[in-house]
C-alpha positions as CSV (number, residue, x, y, z in Angstrom):
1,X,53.6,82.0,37.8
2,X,55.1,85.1,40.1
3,X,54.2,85.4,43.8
4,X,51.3,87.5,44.3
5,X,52.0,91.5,45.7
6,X,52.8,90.8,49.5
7,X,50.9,93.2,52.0
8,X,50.7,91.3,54.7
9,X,53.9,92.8,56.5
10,X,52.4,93.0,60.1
11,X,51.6,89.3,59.6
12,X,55.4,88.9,59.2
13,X,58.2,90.4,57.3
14,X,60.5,88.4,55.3
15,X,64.1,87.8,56.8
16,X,66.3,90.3,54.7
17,X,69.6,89.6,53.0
18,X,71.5,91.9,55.9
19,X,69.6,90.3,58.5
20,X,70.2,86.6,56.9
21,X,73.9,87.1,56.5
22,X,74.3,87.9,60.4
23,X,71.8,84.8,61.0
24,X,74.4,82.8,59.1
25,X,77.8,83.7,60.5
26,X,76.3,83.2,64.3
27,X,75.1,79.7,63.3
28,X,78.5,79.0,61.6
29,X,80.7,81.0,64.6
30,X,78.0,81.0,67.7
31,X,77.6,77.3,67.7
32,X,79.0,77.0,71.3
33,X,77.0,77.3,74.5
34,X,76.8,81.4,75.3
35,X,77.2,80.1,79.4
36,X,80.6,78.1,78.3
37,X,83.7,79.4,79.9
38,X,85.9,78.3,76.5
39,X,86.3,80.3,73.6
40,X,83.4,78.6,71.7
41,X,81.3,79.4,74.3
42,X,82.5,83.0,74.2
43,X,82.2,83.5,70.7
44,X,78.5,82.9,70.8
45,X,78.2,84.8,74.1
46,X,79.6,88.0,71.6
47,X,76.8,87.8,69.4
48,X,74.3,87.8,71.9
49,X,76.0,90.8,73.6
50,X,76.6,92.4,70.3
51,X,72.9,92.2,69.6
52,X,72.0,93.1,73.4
53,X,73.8,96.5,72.1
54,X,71.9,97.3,69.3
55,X,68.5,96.5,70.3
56,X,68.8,99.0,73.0
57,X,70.7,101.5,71.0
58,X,67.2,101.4,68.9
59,X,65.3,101.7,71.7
60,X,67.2,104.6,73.6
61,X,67.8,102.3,76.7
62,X,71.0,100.3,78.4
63,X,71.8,97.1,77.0
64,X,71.2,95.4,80.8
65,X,67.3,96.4,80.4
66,X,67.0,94.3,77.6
67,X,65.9,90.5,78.0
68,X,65.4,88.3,75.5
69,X,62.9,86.1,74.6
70,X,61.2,83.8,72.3
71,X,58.2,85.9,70.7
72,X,56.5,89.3,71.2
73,X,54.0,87.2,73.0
74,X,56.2,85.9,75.1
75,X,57.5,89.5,75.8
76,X,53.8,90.5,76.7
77,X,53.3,87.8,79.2
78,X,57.0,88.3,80.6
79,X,55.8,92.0,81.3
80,X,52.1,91.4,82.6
81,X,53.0,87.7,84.3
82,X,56.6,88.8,85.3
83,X,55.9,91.5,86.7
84,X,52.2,90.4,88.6
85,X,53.9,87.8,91.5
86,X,56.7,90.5,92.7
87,X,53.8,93.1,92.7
88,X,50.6,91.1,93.3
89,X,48.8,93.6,91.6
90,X,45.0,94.2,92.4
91,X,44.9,95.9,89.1
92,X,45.5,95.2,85.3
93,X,44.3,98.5,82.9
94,X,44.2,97.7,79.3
95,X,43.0,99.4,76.0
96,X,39.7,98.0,74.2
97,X,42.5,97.6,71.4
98,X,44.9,94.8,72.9
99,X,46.5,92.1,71.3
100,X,45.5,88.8,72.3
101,X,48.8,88.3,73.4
102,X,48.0,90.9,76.1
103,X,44.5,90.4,76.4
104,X,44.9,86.4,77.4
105,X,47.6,87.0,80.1
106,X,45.4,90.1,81.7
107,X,42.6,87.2,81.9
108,X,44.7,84.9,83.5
109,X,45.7,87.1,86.2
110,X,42.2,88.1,86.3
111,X,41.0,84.6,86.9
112,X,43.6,84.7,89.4
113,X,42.9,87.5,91.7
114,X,43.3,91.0,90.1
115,X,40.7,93.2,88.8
116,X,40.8,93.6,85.1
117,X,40.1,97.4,83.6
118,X,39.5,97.9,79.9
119,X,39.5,101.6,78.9
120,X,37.2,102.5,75.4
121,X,39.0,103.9,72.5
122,X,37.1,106.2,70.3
123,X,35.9,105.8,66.3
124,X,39.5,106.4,65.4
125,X,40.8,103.8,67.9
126,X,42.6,105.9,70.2
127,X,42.1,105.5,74.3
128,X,39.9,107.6,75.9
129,X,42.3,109.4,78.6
130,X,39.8,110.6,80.8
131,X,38.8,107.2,80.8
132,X,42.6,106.4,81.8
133,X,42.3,108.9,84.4
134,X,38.9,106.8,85.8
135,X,40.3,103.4,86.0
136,X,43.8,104.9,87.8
137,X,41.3,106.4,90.3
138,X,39.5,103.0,91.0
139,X,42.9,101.8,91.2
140,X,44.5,104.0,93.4
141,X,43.5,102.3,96.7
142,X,43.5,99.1,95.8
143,X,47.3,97.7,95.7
144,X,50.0,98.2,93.0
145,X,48.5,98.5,89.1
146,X,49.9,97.7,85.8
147,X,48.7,99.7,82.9
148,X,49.3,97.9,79.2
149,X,48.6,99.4,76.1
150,X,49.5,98.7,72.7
151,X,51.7,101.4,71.2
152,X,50.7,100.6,67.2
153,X,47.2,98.5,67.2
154,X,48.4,95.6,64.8
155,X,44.7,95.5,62.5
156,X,44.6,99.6,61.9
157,X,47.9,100.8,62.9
158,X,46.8,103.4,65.0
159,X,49.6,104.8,67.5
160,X,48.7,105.5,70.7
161,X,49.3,108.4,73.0
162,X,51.7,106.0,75.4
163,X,53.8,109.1,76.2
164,X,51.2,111.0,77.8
165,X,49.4,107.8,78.8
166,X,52.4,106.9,80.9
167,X,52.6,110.5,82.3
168,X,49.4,110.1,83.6
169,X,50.0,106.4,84.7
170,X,53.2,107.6,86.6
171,X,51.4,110.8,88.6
172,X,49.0,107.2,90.0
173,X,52.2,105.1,90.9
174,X,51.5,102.8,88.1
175,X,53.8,100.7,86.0
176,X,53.5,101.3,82.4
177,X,53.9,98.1,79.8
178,X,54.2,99.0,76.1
179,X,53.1,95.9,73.2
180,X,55.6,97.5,70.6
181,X,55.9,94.9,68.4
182,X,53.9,96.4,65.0
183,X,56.1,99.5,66.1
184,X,59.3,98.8,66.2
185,X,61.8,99.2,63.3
186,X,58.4,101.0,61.7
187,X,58.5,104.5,63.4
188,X,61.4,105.8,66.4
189,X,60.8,104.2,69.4
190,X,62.6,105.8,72.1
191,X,61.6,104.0,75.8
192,X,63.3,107.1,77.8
193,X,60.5,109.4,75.9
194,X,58.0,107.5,76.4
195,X,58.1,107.4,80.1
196,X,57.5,103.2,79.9
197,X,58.8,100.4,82.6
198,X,58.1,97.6,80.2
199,X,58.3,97.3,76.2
200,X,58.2,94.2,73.8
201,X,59.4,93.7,70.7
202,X,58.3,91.0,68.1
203,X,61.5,90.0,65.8
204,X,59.4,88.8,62.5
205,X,57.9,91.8,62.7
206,X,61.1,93.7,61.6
207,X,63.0,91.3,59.2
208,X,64.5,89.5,61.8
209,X,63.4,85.5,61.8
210,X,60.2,84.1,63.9
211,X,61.1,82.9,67.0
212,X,63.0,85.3,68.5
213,X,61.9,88.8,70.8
214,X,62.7,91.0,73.3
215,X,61.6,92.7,76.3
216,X,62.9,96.1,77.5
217,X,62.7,96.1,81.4
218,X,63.5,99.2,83.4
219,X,66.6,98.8,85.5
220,X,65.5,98.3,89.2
221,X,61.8,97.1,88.2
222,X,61.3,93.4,90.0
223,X,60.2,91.0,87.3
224,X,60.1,87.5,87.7
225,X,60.6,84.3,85.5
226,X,57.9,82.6,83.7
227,X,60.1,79.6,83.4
228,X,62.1,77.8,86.1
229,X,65.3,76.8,85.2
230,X,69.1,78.2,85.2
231,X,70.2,81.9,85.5
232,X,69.7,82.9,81.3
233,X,69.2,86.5,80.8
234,X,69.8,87.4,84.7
235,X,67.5,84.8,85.7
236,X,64.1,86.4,84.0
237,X,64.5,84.4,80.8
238,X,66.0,80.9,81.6
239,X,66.9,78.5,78.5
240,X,69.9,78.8,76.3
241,X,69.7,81.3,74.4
242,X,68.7,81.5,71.0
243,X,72.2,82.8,69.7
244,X,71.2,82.8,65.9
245,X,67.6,84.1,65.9
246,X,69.3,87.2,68.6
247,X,71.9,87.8,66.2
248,X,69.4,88.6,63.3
249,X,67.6,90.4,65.9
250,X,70.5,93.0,66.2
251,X,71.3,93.6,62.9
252,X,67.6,94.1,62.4
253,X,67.6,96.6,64.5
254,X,70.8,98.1,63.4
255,X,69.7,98.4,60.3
256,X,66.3,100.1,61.5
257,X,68.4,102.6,63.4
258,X,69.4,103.8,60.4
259,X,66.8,104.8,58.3
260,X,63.9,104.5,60.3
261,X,63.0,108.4,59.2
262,X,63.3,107.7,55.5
263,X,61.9,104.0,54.9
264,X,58.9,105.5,56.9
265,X,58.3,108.3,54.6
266,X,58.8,106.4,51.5
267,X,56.7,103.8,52.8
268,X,53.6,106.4,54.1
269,X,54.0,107.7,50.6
270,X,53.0,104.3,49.0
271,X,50.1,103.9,51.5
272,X,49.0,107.2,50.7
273,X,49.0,106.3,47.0
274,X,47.4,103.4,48.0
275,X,44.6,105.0,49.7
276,X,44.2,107.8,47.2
277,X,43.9,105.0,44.4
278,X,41.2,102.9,46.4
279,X,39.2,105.5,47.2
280,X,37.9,105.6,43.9
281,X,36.0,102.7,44.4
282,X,34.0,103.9,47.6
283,X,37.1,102.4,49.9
284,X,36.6,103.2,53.8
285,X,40.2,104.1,55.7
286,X,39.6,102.9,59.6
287,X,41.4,104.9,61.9
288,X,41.8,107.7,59.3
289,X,42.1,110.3,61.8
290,X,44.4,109.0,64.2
291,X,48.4,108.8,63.0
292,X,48.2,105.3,62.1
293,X,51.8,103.6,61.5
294,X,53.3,104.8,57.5
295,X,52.6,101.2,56.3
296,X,48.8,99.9,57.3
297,X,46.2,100.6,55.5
298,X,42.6,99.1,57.2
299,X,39.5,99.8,55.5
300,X,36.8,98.5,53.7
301,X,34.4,98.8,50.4
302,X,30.5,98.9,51.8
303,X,28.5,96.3,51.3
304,X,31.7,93.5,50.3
305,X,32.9,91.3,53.1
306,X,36.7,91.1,53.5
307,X,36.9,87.0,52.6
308,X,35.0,88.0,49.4
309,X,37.4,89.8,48.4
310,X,40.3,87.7,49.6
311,X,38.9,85.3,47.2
312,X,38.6,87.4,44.5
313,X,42.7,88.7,44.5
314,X,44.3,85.8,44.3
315,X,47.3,88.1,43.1
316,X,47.8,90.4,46.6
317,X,49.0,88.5,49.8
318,X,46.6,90.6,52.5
319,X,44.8,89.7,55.3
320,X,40.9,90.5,56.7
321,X,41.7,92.2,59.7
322,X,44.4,90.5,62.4
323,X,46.3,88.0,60.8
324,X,46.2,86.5,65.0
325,X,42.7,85.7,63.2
326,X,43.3,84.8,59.9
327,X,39.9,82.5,58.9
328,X,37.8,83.7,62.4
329,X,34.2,84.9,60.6
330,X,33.6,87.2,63.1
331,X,34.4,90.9,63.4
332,X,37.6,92.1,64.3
333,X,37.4,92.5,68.6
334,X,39.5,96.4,68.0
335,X,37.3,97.7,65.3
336,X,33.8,97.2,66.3
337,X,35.3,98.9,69.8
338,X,36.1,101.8,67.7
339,X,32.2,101.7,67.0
340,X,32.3,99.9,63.3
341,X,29.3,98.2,63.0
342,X,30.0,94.4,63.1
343,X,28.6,93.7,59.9
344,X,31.0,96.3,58.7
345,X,33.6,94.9,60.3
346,X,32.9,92.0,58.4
347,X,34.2,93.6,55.5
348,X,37.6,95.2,56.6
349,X,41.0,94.3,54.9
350,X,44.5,95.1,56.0
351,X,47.1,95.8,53.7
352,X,50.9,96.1,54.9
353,X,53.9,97.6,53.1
354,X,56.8,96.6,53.8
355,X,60.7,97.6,53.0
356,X,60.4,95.7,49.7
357,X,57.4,97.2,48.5
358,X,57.5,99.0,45.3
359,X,55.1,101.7,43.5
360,X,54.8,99.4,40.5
361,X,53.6,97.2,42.8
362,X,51.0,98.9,44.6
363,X,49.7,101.1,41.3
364,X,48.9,96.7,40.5
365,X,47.8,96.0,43.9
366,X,45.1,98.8,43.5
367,X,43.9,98.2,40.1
368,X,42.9,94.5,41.1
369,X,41.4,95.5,44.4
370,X,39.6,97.9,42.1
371,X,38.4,95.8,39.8
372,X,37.2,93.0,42.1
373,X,35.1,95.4,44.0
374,X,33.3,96.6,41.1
375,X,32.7,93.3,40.7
């Protein structure tokens, strides 16, 4: 029996050949310590630097603002926590759209002191600016503020304005944290233009191996460890490092660097086959007027709950909304903000494309979604 259609790429994206063969040769070469002073330890040290190199080549940074770490999450809380005890913020601003993994940590510092602010998106899921402009106000008098917001919402895959978010974060004084993960290796992702202090990066999430991230950090921004422990990554990031998992890392993003442009068109030209085909049968696109990332599609068929559906096509790998909540029966947090009604919400699916997808594959994709929802 042959696996089912995968499109479930912002779940996770499988570890390609490229990225696998680089995984390889730094397991086989970069066995040695990266902090050893002998030439084992200085092979490995290469691949880490090597991969330092390209991850900020992608990014448009310097390779001494990049940090890594273990997981996107891990990146958030780096930013949010890292950054909270050199600043001790009064204020945390977040989108209505967050990731848990940004959501949580905001809470914790919330519990802890600060003053959380969560700015409304609107029924396409993009921030309210004005209401940007509000909570910097409150904030102005009341001690340093952070502002984090997800650059590619991972359920709908709508991109947010962070550029002109962080312009008007930076005329407040406010540092500016970036969740890239769904984005990166999906569209260009240039920190400079931007305007951000803080940006993370998820490796699964662009055919590099789980287990493995990275956080760009603004040279001269004070960010402190999460961990205690040695001087790993200039002291923010302690633990040796994960010399393999970095390595596929870098070549991931070498290889994004490369054809970001093109995979991206060829891959918003499947989605939009793949809308086209599924609106046929009634199918609702969430977030249809925002730019939404070329891969995600989020919608729904009224009146048919996601997990229904999910039931029904056992040949498609998909999710019902986050795959962060993969089996949850409620509605998804981001899009009743956007104003979706929750039993509507109920009902959304999330379909991913990834670099492997093919049109034969989503002309079959759509016929069985088709089909189950006409029941």
């Amino acid at each position: 029996m042959s696996d089912p259609v995968y499109l479930d790429c912002n779940a996770s994206t499988p570890v390609l050949p490229r990225v696998r063969d680089a995984m390889m040769r730094a397991l086989a070469e970069g066995f040695g310590n990266p902090s050893a002073d002998h030439v084992h330890g200085r092979r490995a040290r290469a691949f880490v630097d090597t991969a330092r190199t390209e991850v900020a080549a992608l990014l448009g940074c310097d390779a001494d603002e990049i940090i890594f770490t273990g997981s996107g999450t891990e990146s958030n809380n780096l930013a949010l926590r890292g950054w909270a005890p050199a600043s001790s913020p009064r204020r945390i601003i977040t989108s209505a759209v967050e990731h848990p993994a940004t959501i949580e940590p905001a809470a914790l510092l919330g519990r802890h002191g600060a003053t959380v602010i969560t700015v409304d998106v609107d029924r396409d899921g993009l921030i309210d600016l004005e209401g940007v402009k509000r909570a910097l106000w409150r904030a102005a008098s009341d001690g340093p503020t952070i502002l984090s917001v997800i650059l590619a919402q991972n359920e709908t895959g709508v991109i947010q304005p962070i550029a002109e978010v962080a312009r008007i974060a930076k005329e407040h004084g406010a540092i500016v944290h970036a969740d890239a993960a769904q984005a990166v290796g999906k569209i260009a992702v240039d920190v400079r233009a931007l305007g951000v202090d803080l940006l993370s990066v998820a490796g699964h999430k662009l055919y590099a191996p789980k287990g493995v991230g990275a956080l760009f950090a603004r040279r001269g921004l004070a960010l402190g460890p999460l961990l205690l422990g040695a001087g790993h990554e200039r002291g923010i990031r302690p633990g040796t490092e994960n010399v393999a998992g970095i390595a596929a890392l870098g070549e991931a993003c070498a290889m994004a660097r490369e054809d970001v442009a093109d995979e991206g068109a060829r891959q918003r030209s499947l989605r939009d086959r793949l809308e086209q085909r599924l609106a046929t049968g009634g199918f609702v696109v969430h977030g249809a007027g925002a730019a939404r990332l070329p891969n995600t599609v989020n919608g729904r068929f009224p009146g048919l709950r996601g997990d229904a559906l999910l039931a029904r096509v056992p040949g498609i790998a998909f999710t019902t909304g986050s795959a962060c909540h993969a089996g949850e029966m409620t509605p998804s947090r981001a899009l009743t903000a956007m104003g979706i009604a929750a039993k509507d919400a109920l009902g959304a699916i999330r379909l991913t494309l990834g670099r492997l997808t093919t049109e034969e594959e989503i002309e079959s994709a759509a016929a069985q979604l088709l089909a189950a929802a006409r029941g």
